[in-house]
N, CA, C and O atoms as a DFTB+ gen file, in Angstrom:
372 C
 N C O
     1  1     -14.832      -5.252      -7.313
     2  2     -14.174      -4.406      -8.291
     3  2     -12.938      -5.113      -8.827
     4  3     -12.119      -5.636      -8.072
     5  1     -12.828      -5.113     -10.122
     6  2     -11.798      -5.760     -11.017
     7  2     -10.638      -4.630     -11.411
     8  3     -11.210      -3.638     -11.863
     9  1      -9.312      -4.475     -11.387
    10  2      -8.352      -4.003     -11.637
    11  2      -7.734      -4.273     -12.858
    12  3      -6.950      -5.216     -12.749
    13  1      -7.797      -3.756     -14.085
    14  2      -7.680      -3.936     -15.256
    15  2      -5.804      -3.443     -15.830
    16  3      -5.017      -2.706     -15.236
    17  1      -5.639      -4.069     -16.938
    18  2      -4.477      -3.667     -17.237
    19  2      -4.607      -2.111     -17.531
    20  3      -3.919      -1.390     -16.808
    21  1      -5.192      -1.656     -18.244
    22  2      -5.870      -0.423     -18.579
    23  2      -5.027       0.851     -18.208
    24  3      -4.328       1.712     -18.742
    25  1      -5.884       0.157     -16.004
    26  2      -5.767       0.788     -15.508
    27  2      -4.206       1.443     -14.662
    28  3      -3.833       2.486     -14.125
    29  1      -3.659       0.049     -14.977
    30  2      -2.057       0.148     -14.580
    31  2      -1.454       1.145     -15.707
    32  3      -1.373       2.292     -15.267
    33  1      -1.108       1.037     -16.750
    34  2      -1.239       1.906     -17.700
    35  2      -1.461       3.106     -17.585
    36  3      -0.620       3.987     -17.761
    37  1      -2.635       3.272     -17.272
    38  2      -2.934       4.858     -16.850
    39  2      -2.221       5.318     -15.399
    40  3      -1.590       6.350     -15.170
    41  1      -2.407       4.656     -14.866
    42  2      -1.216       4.706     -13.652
    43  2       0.057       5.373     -13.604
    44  3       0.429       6.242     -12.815
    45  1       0.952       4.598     -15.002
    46  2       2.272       5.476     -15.086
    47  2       2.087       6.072     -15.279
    48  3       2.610       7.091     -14.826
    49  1       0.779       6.077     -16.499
    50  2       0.623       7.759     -17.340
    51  2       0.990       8.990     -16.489
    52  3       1.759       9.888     -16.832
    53  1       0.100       8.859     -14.944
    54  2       0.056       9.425     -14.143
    55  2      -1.325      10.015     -13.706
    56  3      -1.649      11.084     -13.189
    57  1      -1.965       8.986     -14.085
    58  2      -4.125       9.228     -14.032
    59  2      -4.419       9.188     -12.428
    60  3      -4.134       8.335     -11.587
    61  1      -4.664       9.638     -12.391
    62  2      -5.085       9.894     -10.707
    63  2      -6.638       9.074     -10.306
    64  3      -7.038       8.424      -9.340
    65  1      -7.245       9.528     -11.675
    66  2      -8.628       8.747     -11.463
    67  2      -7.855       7.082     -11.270
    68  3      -7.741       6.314     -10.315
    69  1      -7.573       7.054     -12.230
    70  2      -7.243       5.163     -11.979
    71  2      -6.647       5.166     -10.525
    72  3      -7.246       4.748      -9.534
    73  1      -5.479       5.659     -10.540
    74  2      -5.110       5.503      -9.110
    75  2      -6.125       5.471      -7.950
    76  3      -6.018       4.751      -6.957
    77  1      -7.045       6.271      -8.178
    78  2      -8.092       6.164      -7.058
    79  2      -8.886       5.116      -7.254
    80  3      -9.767       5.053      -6.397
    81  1      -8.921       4.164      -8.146
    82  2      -9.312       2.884      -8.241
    83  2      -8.373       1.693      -7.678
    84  3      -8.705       0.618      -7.179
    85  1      -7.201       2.192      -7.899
    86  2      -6.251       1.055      -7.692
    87  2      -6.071       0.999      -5.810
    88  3      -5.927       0.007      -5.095
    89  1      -6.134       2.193      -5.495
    90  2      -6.455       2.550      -3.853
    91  2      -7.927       1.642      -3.526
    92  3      -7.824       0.762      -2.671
    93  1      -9.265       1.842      -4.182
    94  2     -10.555       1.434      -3.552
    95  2      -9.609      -0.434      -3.928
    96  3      -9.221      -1.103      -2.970
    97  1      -9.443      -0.871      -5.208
    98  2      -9.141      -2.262      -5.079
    99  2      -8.236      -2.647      -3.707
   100  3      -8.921      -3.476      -3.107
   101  1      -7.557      -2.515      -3.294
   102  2      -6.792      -2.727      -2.434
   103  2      -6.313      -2.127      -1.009
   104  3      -5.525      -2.522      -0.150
   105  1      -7.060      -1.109      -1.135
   106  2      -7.393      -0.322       0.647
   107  2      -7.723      -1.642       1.547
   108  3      -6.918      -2.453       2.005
   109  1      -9.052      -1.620       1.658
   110  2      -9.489      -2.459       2.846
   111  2      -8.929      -3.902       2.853
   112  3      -9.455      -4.599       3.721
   113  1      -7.921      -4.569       2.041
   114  2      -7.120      -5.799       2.073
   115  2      -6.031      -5.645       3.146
   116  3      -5.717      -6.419       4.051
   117  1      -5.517      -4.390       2.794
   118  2      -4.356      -3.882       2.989
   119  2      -4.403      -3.350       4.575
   120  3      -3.509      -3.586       5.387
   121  1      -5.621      -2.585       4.861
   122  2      -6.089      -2.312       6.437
   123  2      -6.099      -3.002       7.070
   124  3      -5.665      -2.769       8.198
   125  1      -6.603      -4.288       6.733
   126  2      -7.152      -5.346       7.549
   127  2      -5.533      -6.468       7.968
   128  3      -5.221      -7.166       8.933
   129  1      -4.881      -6.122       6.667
   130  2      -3.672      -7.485       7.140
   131  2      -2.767      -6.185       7.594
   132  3      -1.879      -6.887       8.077
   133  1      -2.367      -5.067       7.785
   134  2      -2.083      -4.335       8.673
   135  2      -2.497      -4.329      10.117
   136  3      -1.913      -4.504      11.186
   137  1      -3.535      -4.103       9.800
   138  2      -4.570      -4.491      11.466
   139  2      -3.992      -5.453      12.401
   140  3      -3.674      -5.355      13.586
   141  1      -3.944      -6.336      11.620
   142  2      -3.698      -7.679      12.146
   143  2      -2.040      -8.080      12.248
   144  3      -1.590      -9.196      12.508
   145  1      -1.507      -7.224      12.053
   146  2       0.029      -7.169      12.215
   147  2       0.372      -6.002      13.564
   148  3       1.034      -6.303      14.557
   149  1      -0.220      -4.708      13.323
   150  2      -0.001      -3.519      14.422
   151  2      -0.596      -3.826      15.740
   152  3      -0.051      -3.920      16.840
   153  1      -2.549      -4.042      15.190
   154  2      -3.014      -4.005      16.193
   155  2      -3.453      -2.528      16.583
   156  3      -3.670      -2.482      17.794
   157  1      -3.612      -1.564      16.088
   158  2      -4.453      -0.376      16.191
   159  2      -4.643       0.288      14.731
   160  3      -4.051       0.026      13.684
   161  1      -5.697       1.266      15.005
   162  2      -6.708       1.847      14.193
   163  2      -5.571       2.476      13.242
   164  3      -5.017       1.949      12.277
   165  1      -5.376       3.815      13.820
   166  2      -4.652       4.986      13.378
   167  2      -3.494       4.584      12.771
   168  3      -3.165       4.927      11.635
   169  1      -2.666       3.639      13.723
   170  2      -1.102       3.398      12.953
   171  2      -1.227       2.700      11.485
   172  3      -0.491       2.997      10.544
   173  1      -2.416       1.590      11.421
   174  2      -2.262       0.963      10.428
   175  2      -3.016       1.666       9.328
   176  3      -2.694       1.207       8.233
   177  1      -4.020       2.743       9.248
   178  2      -4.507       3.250       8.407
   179  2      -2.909       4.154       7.749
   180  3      -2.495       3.966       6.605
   181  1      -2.381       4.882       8.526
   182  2      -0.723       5.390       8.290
   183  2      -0.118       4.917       7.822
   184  3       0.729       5.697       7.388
   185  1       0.137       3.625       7.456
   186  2       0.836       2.522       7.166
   187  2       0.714       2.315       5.754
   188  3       1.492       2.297       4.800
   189  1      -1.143       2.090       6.023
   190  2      -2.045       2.262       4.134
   191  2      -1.483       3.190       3.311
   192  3      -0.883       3.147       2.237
   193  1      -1.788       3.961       4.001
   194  2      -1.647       5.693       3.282
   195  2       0.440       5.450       2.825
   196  3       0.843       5.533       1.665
   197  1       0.842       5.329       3.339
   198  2       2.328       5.285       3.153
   199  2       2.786       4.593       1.717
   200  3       3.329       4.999       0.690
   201  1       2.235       3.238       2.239
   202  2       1.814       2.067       0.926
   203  2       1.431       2.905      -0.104
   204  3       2.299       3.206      -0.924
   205  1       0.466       3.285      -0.217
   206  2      -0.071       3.834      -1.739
   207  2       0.859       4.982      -2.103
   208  3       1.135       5.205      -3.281
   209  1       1.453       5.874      -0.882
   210  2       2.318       6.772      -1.327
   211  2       3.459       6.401      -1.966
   212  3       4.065       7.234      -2.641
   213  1       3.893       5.157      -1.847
   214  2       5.186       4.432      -1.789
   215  2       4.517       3.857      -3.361
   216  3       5.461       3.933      -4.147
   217  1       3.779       3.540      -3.801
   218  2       2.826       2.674      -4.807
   219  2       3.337       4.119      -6.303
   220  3       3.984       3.936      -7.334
   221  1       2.804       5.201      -5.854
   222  2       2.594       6.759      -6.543
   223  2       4.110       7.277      -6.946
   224  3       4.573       7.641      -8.027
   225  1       4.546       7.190      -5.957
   226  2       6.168       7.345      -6.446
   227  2       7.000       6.760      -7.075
   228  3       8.006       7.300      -7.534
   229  1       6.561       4.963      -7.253
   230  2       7.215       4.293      -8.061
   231  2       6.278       3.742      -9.112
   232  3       6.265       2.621      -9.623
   233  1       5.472       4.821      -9.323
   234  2       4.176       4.433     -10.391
   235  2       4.661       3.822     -11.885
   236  3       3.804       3.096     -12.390
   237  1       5.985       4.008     -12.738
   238  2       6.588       3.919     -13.609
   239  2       6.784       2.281     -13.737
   240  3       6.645       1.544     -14.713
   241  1       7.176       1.989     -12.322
   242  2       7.802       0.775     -12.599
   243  2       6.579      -0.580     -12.375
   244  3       6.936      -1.747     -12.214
   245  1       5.203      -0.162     -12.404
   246  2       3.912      -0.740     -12.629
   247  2       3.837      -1.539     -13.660
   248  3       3.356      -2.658     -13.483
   249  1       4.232      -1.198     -14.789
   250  2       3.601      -1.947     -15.847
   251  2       4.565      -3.375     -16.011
   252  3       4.373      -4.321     -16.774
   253  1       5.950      -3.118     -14.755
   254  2       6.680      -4.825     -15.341
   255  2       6.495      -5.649     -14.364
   256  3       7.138      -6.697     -14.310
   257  1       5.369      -5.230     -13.211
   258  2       5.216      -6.371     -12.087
   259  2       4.417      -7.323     -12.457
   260  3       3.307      -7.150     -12.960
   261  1       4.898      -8.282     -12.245
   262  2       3.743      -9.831     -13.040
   263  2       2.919      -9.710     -11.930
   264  3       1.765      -9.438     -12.264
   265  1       3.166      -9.863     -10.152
   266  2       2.391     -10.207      -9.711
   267  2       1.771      -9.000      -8.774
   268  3       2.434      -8.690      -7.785
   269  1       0.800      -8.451      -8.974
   270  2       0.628      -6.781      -8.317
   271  2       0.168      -7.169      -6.719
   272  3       0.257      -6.383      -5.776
   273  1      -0.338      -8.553      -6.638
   274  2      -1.050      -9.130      -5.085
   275  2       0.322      -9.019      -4.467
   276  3       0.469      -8.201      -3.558
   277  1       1.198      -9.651      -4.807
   278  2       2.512     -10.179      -3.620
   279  2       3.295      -8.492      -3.712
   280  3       3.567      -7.978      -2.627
   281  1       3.572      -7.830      -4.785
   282  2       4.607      -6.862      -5.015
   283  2       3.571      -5.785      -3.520
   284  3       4.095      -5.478      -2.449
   285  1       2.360      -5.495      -3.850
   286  2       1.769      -4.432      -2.568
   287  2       1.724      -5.106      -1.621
   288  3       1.830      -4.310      -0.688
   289  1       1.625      -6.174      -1.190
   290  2       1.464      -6.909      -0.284
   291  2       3.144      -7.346       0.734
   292  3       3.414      -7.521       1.922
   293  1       4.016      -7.367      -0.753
   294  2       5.672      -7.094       0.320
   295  2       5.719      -5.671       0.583
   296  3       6.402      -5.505       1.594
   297  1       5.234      -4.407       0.055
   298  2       5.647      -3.787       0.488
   299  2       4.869      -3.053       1.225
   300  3       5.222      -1.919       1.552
   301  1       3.471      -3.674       1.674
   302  2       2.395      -3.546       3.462
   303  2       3.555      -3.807       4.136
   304  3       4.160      -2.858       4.634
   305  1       4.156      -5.395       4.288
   306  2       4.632      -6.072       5.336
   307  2       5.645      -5.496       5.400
   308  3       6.122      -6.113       6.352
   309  1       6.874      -4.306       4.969
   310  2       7.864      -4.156       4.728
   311  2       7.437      -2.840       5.894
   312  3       8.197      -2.668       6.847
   313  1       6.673      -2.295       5.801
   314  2       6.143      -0.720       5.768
   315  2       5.608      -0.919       7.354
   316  3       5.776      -0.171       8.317
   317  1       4.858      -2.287       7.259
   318  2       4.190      -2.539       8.909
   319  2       5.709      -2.631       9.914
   320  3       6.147      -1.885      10.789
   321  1       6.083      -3.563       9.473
   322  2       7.975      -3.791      10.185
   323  2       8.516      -3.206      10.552
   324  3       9.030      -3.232      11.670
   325  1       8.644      -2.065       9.322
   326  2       9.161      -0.342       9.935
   327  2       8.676      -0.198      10.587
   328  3       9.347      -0.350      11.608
   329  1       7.360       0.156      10.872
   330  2       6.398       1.288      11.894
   331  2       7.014       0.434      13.477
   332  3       7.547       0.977      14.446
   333  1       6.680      -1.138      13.256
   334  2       6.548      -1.615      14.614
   335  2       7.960      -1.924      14.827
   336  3       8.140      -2.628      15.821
   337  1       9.071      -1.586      14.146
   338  2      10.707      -1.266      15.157
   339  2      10.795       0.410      15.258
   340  3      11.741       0.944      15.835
   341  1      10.007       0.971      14.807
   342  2      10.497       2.498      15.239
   343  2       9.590       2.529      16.916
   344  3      10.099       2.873      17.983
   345  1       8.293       2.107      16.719
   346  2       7.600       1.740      18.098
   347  2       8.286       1.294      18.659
   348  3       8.738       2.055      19.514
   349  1       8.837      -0.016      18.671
   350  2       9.687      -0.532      19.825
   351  2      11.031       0.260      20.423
   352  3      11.450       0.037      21.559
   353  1      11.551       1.059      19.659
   354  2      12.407       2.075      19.904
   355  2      12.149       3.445      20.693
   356  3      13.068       4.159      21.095
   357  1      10.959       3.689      20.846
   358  2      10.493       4.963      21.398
   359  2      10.494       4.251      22.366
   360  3      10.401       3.025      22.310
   361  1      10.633       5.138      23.737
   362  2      10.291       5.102      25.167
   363  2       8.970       5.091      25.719
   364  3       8.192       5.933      25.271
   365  1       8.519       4.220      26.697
   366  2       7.027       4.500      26.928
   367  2       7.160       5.459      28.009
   368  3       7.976       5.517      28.928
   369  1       5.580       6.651      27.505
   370  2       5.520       7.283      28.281
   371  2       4.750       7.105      29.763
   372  3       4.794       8.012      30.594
């Protein structure tokens, strides 16, 4: 699946359909180099979900990112970082 300017566009608009394209392009990239940073199922799917929430809220400022791979991709690794210092901060039970 190809990610079109189009669809960024419709994005700010505030198209939900596109958005649910821009989620299928980049979900399972995003799981997997999560995965491979956490190391479990649940946290890093949380992580996804956060990402795209984080993606939805600053939907406006879409149309001036040159590079859309590195911009979601700093802010997986930004989002994984968080999760795994709030983990290291909790007490084991």
């Amino acid at each position: 699946m190809r990610l079109e300017n189009d669809d960024i566009r419709k994005i700010v608009n505030g198209d939900e359909f596109a958005f649910n394209r821009f989620m299928e392009h980049y979900s399972s990239r995003l799981y997997h180099y999560v995965y491979a940073l956490i190391g479990q199922k649940e946290p890093s799917e949380e992580v996804v979900s956060d990402v795209f929430f984080e993606v939805w809220k600053n939907r406006r400022t879409l149309a001036g990112i040159e590079n859309m791979n590195a911009w979601i991709q700093t802010i997986t690794y930004r989002k994984a970082l968080s999760y795994l210092s709030k983990e290291k901060g909790k007490p084991d039970l």
